[in-house]
matplotlib code that plots the C-alpha trace (Angstrom):
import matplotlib.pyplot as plt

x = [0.0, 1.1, 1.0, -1.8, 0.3, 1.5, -2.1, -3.2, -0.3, -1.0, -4.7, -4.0, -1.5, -4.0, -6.6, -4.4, -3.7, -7.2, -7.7, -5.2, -6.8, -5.3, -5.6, -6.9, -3.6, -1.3, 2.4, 2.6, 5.5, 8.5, 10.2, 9.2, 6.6, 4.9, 1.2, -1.3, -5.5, -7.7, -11.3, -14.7, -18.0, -20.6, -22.8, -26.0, -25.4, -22.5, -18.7, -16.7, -12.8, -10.6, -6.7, -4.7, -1.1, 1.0, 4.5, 4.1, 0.4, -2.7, -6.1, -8.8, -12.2, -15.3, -15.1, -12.3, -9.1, -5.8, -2.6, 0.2, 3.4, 4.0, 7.6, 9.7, 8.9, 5.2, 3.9, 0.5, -2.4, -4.3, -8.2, -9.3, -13.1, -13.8, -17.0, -17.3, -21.1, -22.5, -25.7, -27.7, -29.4, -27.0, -25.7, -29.8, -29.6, -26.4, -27.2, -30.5, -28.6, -25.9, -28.0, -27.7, -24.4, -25.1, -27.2, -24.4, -21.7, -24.4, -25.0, -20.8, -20.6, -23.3, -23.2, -19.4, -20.7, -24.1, -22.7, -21.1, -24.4, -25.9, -23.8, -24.3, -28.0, -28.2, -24.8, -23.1, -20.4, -17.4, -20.1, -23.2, -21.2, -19.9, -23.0, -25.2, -22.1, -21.8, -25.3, -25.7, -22.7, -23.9, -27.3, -25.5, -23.7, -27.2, -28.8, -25.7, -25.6, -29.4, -28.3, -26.9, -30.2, -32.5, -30.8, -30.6, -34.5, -35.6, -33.6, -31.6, -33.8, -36.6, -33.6, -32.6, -36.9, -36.4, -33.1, -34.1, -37.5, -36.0, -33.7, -36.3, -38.3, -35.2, -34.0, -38.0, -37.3, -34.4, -35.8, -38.5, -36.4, -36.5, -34.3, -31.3, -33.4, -34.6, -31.5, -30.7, -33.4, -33.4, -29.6, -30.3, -33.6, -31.2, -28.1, -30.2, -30.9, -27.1, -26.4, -29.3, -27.5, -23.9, -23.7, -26.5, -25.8, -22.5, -23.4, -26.2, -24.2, -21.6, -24.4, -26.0, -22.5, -20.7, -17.4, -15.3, -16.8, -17.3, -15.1, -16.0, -19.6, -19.0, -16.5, -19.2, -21.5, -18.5, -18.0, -21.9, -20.8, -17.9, -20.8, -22.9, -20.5, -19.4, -23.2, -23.5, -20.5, -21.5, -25.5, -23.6, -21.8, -25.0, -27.7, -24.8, -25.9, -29.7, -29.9, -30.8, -32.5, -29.7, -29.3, -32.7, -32.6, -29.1, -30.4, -33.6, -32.7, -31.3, -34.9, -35.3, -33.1, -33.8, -37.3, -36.7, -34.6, -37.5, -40.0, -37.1, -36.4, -40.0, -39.0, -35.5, -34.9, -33.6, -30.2, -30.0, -27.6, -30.1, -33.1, -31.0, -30.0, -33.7, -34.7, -36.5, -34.2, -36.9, -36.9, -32.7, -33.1, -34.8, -33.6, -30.0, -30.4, -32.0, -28.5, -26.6, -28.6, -28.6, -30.4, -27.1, -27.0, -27.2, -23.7, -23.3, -26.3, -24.9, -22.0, -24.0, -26.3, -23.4, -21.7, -24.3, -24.9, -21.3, -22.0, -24.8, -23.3, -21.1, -24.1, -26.6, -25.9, -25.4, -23.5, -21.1, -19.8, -19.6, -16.9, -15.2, -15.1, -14.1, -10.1, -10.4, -13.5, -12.1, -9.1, -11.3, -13.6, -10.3, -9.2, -12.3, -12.6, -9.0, -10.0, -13.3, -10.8, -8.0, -10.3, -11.3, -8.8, -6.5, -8.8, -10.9, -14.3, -12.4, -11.6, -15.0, -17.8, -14.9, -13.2, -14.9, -13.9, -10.2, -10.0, -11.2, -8.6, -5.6, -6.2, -9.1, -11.7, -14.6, -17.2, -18.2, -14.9, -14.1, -17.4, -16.8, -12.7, -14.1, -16.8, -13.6, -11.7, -14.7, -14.7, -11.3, -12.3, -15.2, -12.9, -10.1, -12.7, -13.4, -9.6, -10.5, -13.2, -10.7, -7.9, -9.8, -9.9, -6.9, -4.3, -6.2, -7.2, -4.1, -1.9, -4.7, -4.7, -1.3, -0.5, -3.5, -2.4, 1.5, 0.5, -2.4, 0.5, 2.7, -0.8, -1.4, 2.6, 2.2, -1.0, 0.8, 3.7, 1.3, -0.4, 3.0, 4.2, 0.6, 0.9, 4.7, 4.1, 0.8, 0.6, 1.3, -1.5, -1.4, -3.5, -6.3, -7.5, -5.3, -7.8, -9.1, -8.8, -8.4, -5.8, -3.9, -2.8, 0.2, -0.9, -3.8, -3.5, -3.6, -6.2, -8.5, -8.4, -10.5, -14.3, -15.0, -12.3, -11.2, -8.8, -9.7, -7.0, -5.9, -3.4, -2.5, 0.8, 3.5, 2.1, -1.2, -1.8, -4.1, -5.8, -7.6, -10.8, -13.7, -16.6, -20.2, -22.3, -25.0, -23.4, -20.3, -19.6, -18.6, -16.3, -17.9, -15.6, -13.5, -12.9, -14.7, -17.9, -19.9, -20.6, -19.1, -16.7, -15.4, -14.8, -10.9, -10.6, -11.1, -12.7, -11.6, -13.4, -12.0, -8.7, -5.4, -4.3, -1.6, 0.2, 0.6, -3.5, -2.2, 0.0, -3.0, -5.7, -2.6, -2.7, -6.3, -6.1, -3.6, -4.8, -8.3, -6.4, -4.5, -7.5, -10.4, -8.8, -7.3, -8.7, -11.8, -13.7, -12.0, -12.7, -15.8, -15.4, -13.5, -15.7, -18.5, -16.7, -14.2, -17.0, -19.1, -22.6, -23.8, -21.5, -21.9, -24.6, -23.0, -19.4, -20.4, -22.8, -19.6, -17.2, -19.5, -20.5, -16.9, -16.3, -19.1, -18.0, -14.1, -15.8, -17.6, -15.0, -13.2, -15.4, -17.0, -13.3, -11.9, -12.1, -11.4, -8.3, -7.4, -7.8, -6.1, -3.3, -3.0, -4.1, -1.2, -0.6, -3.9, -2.1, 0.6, -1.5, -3.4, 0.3, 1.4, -2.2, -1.3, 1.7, 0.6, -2.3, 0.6, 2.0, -1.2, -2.0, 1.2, 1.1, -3.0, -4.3, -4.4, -5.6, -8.8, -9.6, -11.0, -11.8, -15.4, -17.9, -17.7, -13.6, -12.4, -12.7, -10.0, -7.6, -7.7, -7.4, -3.1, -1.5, -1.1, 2.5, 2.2, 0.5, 3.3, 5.8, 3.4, 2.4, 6.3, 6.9, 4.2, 5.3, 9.0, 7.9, 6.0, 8.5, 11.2, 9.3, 8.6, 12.6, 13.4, 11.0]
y = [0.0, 3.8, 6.5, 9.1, 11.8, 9.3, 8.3, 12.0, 12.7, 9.6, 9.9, 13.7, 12.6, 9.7, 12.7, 15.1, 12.3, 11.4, 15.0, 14.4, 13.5, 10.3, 8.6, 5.0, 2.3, 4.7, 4.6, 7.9, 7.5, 5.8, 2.7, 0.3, 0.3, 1.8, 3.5, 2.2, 2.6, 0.6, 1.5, -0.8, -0.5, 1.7, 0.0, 1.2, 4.5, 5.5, 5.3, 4.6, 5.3, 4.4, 4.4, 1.3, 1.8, -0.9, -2.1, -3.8, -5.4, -4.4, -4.1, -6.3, -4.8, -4.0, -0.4, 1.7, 1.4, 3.1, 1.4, 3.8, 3.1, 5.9, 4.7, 1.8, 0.4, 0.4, -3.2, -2.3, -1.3, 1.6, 2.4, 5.6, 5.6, 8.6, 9.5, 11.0, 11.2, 14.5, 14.8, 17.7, 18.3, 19.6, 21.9, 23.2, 24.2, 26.1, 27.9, 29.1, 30.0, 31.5, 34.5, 35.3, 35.8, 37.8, 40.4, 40.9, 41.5, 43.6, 46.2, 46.7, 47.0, 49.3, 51.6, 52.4, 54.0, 55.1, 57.3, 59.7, 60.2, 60.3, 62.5, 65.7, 65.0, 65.2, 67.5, 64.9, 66.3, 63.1, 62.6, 62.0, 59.8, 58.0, 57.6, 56.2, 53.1, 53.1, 52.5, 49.1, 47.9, 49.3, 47.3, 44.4, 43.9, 44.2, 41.5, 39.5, 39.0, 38.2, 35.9, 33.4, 33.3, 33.2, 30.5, 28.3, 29.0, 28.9, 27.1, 28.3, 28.1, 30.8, 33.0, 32.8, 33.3, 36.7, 37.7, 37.6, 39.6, 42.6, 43.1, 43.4, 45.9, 48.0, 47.6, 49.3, 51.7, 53.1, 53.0, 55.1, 57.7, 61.5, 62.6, 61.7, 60.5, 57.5, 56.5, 56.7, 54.7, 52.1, 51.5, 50.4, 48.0, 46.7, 46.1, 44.1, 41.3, 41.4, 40.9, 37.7, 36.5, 36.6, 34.6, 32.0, 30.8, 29.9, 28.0, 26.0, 25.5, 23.6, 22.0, 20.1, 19.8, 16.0, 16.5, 16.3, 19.3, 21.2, 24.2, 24.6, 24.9, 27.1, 28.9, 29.2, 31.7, 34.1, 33.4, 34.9, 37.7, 38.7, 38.4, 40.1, 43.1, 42.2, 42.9, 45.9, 47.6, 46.9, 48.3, 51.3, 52.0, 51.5, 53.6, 56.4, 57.8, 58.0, 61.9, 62.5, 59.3, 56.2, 55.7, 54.6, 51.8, 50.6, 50.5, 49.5, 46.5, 44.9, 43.5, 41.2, 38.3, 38.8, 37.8, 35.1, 33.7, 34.6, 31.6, 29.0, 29.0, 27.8, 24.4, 23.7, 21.7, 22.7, 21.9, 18.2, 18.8, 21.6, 19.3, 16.2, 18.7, 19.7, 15.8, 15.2, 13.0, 11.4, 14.5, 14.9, 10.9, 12.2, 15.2, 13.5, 11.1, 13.5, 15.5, 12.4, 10.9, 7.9, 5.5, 4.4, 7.4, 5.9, 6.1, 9.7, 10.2, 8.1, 10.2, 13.3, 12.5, 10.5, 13.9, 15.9, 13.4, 14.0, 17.3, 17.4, 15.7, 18.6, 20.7, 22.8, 26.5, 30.1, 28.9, 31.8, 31.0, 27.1, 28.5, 30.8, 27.5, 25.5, 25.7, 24.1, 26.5, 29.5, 29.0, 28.4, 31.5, 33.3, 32.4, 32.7, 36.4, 36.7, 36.0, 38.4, 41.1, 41.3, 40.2, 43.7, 46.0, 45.3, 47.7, 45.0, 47.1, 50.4, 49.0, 47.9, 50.5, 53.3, 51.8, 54.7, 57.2, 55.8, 56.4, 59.4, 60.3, 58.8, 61.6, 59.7, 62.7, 61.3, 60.0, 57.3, 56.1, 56.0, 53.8, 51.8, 51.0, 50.3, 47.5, 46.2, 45.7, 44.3, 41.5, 40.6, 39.6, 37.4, 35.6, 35.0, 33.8, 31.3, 30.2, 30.3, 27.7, 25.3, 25.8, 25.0, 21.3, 21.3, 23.0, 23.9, 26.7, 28.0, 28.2, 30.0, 32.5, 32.8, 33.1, 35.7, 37.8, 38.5, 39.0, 41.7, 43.2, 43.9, 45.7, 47.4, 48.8, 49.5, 51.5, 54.0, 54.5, 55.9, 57.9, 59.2, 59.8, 61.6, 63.7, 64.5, 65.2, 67.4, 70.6, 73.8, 76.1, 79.9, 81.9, 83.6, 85.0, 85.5, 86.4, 83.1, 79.8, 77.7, 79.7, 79.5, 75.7, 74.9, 72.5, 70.3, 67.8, 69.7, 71.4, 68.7, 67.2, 70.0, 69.5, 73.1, 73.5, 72.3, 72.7, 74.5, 73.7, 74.1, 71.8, 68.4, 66.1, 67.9, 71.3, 72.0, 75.1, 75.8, 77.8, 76.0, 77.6, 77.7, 75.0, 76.0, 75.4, 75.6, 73.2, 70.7, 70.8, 74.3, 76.5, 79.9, 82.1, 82.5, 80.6, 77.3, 79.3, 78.3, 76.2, 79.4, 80.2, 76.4, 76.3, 75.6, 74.5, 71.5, 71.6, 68.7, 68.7, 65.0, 64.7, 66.1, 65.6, 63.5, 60.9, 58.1, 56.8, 53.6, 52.7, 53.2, 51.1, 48.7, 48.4, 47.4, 45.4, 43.3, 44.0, 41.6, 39.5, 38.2, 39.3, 37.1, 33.6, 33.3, 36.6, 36.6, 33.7, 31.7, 33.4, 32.6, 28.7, 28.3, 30.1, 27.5, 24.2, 25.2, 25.4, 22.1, 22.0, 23.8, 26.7, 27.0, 29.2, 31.3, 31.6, 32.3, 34.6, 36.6, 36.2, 37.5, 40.2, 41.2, 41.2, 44.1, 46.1, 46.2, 46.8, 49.5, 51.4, 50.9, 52.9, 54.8, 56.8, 55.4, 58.9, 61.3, 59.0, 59.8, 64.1, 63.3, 60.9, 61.5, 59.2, 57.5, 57.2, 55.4, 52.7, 52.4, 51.7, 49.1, 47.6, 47.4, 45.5, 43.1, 41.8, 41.5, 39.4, 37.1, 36.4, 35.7, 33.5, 31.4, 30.8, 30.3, 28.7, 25.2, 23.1, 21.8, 20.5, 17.1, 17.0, 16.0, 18.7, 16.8, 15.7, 19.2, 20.4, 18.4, 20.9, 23.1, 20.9, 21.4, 24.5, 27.1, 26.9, 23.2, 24.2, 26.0, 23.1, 20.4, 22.1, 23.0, 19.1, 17.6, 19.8, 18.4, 15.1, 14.9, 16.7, 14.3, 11.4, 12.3, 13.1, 9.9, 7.9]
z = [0.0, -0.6, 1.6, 1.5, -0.1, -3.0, -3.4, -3.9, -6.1, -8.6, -8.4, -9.7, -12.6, -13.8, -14.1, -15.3, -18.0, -18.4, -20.2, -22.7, -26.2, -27.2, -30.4, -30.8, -30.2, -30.0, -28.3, -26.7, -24.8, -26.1, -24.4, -22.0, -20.5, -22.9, -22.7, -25.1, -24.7, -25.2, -26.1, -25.7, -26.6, -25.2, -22.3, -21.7, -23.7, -21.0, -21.5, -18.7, -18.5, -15.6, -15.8, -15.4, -13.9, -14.3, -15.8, -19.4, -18.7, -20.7, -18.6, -20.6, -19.3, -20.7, -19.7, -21.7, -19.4, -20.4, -19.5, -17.9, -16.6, -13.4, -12.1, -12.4, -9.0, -9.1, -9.2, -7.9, -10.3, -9.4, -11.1, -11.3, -12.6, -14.9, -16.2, -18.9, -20.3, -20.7, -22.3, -24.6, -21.3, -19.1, -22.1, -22.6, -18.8, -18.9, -21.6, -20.1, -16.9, -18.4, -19.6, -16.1, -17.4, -20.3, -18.9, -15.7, -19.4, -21.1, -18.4, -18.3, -21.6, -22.5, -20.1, -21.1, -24.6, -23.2, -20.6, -23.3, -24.9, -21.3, -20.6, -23.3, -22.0, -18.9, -18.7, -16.2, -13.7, -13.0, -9.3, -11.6, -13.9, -11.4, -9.4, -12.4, -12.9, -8.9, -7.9, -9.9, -8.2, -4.5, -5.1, -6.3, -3.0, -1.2, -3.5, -3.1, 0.3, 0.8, -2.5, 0.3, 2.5, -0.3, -2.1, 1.3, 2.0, -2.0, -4.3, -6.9, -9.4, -7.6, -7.3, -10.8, -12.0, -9.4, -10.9, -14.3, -13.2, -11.4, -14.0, -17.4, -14.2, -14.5, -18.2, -19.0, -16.1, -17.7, -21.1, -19.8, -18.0, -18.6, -16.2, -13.9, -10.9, -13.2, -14.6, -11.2, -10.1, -12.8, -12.6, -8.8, -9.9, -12.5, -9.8, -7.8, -10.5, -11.1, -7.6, -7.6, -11.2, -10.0, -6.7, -8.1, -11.9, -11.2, -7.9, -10.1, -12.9, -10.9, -9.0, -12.0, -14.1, -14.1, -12.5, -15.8, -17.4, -14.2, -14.9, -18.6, -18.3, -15.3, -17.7, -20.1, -17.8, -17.7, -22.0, -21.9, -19.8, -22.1, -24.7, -23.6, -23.2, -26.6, -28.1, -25.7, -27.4, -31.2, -30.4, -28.7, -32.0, -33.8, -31.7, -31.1, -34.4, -33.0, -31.4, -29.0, -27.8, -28.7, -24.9, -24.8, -26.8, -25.5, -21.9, -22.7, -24.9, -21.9, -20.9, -24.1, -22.8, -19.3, -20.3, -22.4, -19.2, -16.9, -19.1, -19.8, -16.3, -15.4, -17.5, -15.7, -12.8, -9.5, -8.4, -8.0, -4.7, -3.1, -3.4, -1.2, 1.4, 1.5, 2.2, -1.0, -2.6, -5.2, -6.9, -7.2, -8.3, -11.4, -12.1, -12.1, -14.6, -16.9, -16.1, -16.8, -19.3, -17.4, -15.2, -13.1, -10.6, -7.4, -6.9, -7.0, -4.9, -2.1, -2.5, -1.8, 0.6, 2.7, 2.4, 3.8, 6.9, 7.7, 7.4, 9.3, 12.1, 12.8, 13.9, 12.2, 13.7, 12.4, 8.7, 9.1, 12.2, 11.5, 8.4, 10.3, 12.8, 10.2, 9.2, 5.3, 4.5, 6.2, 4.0, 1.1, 2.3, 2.0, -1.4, -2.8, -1.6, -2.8, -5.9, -6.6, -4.8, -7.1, -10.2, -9.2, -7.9, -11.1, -13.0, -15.4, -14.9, -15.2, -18.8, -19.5, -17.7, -19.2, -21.8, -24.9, -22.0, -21.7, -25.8, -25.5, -22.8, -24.6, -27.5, -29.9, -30.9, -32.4, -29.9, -32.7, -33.3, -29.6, -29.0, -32.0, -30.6, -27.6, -29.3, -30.5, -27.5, -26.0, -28.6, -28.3, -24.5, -26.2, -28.3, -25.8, -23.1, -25.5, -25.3, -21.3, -21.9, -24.1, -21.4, -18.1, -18.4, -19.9, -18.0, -14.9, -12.9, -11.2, -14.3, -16.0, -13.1, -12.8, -15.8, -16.6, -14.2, -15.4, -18.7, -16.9, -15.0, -18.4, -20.0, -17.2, -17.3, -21.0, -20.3, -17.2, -19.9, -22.1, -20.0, -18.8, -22.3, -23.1, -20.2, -20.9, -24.5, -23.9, -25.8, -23.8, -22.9, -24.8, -22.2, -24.2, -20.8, -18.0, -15.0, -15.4, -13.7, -17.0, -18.7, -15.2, -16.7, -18.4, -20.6, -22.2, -20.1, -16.5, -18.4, -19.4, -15.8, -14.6, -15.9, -16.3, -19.1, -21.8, -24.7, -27.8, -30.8, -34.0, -36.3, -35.2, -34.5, -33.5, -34.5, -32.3, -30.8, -28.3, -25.1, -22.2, -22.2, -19.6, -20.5, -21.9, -18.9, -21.5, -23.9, -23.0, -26.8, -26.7, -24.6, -22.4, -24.9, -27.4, -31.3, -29.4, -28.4, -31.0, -34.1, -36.4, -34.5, -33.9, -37.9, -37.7, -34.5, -32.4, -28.5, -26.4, -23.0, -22.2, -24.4, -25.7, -29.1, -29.2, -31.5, -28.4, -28.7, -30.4, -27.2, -24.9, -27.5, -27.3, -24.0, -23.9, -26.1, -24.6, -21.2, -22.2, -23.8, -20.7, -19.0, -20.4, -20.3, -17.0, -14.2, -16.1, -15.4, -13.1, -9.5, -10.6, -11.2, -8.4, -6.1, -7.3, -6.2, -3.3, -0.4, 0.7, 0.6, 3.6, 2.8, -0.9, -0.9, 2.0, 0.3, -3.0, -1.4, 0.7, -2.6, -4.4, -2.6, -2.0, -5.8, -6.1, -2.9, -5.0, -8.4, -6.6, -4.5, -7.9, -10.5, -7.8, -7.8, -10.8, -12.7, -9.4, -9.2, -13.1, -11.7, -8.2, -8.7, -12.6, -15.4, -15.3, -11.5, -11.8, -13.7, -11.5, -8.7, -10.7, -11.2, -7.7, -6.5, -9.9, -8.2, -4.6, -6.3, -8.1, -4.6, -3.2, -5.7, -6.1, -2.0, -1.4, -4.6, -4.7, -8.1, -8.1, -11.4, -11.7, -8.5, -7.1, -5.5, -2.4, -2.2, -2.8, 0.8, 1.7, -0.6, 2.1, 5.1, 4.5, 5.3, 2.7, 2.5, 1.2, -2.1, -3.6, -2.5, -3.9, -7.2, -7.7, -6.8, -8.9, -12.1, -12.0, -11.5, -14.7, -16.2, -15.3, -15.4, -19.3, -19.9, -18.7, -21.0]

ax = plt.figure().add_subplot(projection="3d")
ax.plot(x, y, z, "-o")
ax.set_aspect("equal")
plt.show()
């Protein structure tokens, strides 16, 4: 017999192998013993795979078995049994839940090209701006919390129905609106089905998914979120051209899928796992074979339900206490919060609810363009959270986050260079009135940081010229005086309230564009996935409820002073600061993060039963022992 730490160590190799796509009979690693699989027939509609290590012996079963040598020494076969059925079903039900998703990506997406149209409306100061974004995210972290409760008292499913209610109530609020109050109003309405949505879908996917494809289809809900920002930007590019009333339709269009979630839902099951903790295991019978698309489930529900005796055996008091109790879920508790923090505080909704505003602030003009850029950049996080769902099962959660967040770090260094270079390079300021506090400014770019001015121009490169100018308080398009006045007198000249002209806005689109693409695999989805399998089953609902909820107290403290940051510490200061919480996150990570994939709902508790220190030494170990093992073969 092995020790419990070899058994752990081979049981995580013959999964890791177990992902690997291998061909039918072939030799995969040269010499002896060599690996060779062996596939049967299907029984019963159900494959079964288990892995076979041995030295130079072939498994004959009925089931598919794959023959692997592990070291020279071994003489002892080991069976690992993998399932891998999945059926249409499961794949119905994430999509339906993933709109959850979608909507949470739409509102960040559209309210980054909305709010320079809402903007010229309503005449928005950098408070009002910042208030519409903020109080979404403030009524998210309400609805999250109460998430918890609600989901332990009324299933997921109820909460998803609610969710996906509030939020058409607000998406026809705002539609409606004729005047800040209601935008104000309907952004809260809308915050609170975000805050349902967030903490729930993930839990529920992971609930109903087979352990095998876990992490993708969790992975899928955040692909729908990068989608939905990703259609949020292209209808912002298309209703910008509709004056005065494009914001309408880009706020109000946010209550067509929330509806068509609100029926489906009706026709989906509840969590298999919920209804056993509830006592009415008949029901999670059924529902998990239709997940399964199987009749031979009785397994996994023993599983659970002798899961949730043990459970239940350690007493049934206040949950948050029991985890705080509880050394493995407090460590988890902590990770998981970890991971919603720094998802945050390295800037990602910056980019997204501000991205058309950060265009416009590296030195792009045109409000269309600068909407239309930022469509772009939001479709570039689409595509590469699709490389996130590929990855996943394939090289794990931890490398995904680690390595997600150096490449975050280098975009978010190439994006305070820029805006050190802008500001460096920013044309000087000829005073057109001295008396005044705008020609008091030395340049555009002290003069732009102040919303009551802004910087009227002629020529462009190396060769503008320009005065800073006090702001219509009539008309943001126009300055109080001077050649920027008025339509006439603007012929020849340029009035930037929100930019300079410069020749460095390719570094800072750059920048973005890199920034998502490091981003969306790896920082994007993952806290989320993890978050949905790291907590047993009496603290699920509670954790994700807490994670979550700490994810939309970052996101807000982050946009609520994201652009009095940009005035206080500098636009590029901002950056730096992004850059310096990056790298603390990377530490974090590398010591607190263990790997969970392939592992079982109800085995992965145990991850966090060692001290923290151990999962750096064990994933360090575990990576040079493939790594040798493969050398030596």
């Amino acid at each position: 017999m092995f020790s419990s730490d070899e058994d752990n160590e081979f049981e995580l190799e013959a999964e890791e192998l177990m992902m690997s796509n291998f061909s039918e009979g072939s030799k995969l690693v040269g010499g002896s013993p060599t690996i060779k699989p062996t596939v049967s027939h299907s029984v019963n509609s159900k494959r079964i795979a288990s892995v076979s290590f041995e030295e130079n012996t072939d498994s004959e079963n009925e089931n598919t078995v794959y023959t692997y040598p592990l070291k020279p020494k071994m003489k002892n076969t080991y069976h690992v049994p993998i399932t891998v059925t999945s059926t249409v079903y499961v794949w119905l039900l994430t999509f339906f839940a993933a709109i959850g998703g979608f909507l949470f990506g739409y509102d960040t997406g559209v309210i980054s090209g909305a709010m320079l149209l809402l903007r010229d409306k309503f005449s928005l100061s950098s408070f009002w701006q910042e208030l519409i974004v903020s109080v979404t995210i403030a009524a998210a972290v309400v609805s999250a919390l109460a998430g918890g409760f609600l989901n332990d008292c009324f299933g997921r499913k109820v909460v998803t129905i609610l969710a996906s209610f509030v939020f058409t109530a607000g998406a026809v609020v705002l539609a409606c609106s004729s005047n800040v109050a209601m935008l104000v109003v309907g952004r809260l309405i809308l915050g609170l089905g975000i805050g349902f949505a967030s903490m729930t879908i993930p839990v529920y996917i992971a609930e109903c998914a087979p352990a095998h494809l876990r992490g993708r289809l969790v992975t899928v809900n955040t692909l729908f979120i990068t989608g939905g920002q990703f259609i949020a930007s292209v209808l912002d590019g298309g209703f910008s051209y509709i004056k005065p009333d494009g914001w309408r339709y880009m706020l109000g269009l946010a209550g067509v899928p929330s509806l068509i979630q609100f029926c489906g839902f009706f026709f989906l099951p509840e969590s298999p796992r919920w209804l056993m903790r509830k006592g009415r295991e008949s029901e999670a019978h059924t529902i998990l074979q239709r997940l399964r698309g199987t009749s031979n489930v009785d397994d996994e529900l023993k599983e659970i339900k002798n899961t949730l005796q043990l459970e239940s055996l350690n007493g049934d008091g206040n949950t948050m206490l029991r985890i705080l109790r509880t050394p493995a879920v407090r460590r988890a508790l902590i990770v998981g919060c970890g991971l919603q923090l720094f998802q945050q505080l390295t800037g990602i909704n910056t980019v997204m609810y501000y991205s058309a505003t950060i265009i416009k602030m590296s030195g792009v003009s045109d409000q269309q363009t600068a909407i239309w850029l930022a469509a772009v950049t939001a479709g570039i996080n689409f595509i590469f959270t699709i490389v996130g769902v590929w990855l996943v099962e394939r090289i794990g959660r931890k490398k995904l986050v680690m390595g997600s967040l150096i490449g975050v770090t280098g975009s978010l260094i190439l994006l305070a260079v820029t805006f050190q270079l802008v500001a460096l390079m920013s044309p000087s300021n000829v005073s057109y009135h001295s008396n005044t506090t705008c020609s008091s400014y030395r340049s555009c770019d002290s003069c732009v940081d102040n919303s009551q001015c802004g910087y009227c121009y002629t020529g462009s490169g190396s060769s503008v010229n320009g005065s800073c100018l006090a702001t219509s308080s009539i008309d943001t398009g126009h300055s109080d005086y001077g050649p920027c006045e008025n339509a006439t007198s603007l012929v020849g000249h340029t009035w930037a309230s929100d930019y300079c002209p410069t020749s460095y806005s390719w570094m800072a689109i750059l920048g973005l564009i890199l920034y998502l693409m490091f981003f969306a695999p790896g920082m994007g989805p993952m806290p989320w996935t993890i978050n949905s399998e790291i907590y047993p089953i009496w603290a699920r609902s509670t954790g994700n409820s807490l994670s979550a909820a700490t994810n939309w107290i970052a996101n807000l403290l982050v946009s609520m002073t994201f652009l009095t940051l940009t005035e206080t510490l500098t636009k590029y200061g901002t950056y730096w600061l992004f850059v310096g919480i990056a790298i603390l996150g990377l530490m974090f990570f590398g010591i607190c993060l263990p790997e969970t994939k392939g592992r079982k709902l109800e085995d992965i508790e145990d991850l966090f039963s060692q001290p923290w220190s151990l999962h750096w030494r064990s994933s360090r170990s575990r990576y040079t022992s493939l790594k040798s093992s493969s050398s030596s073969s």
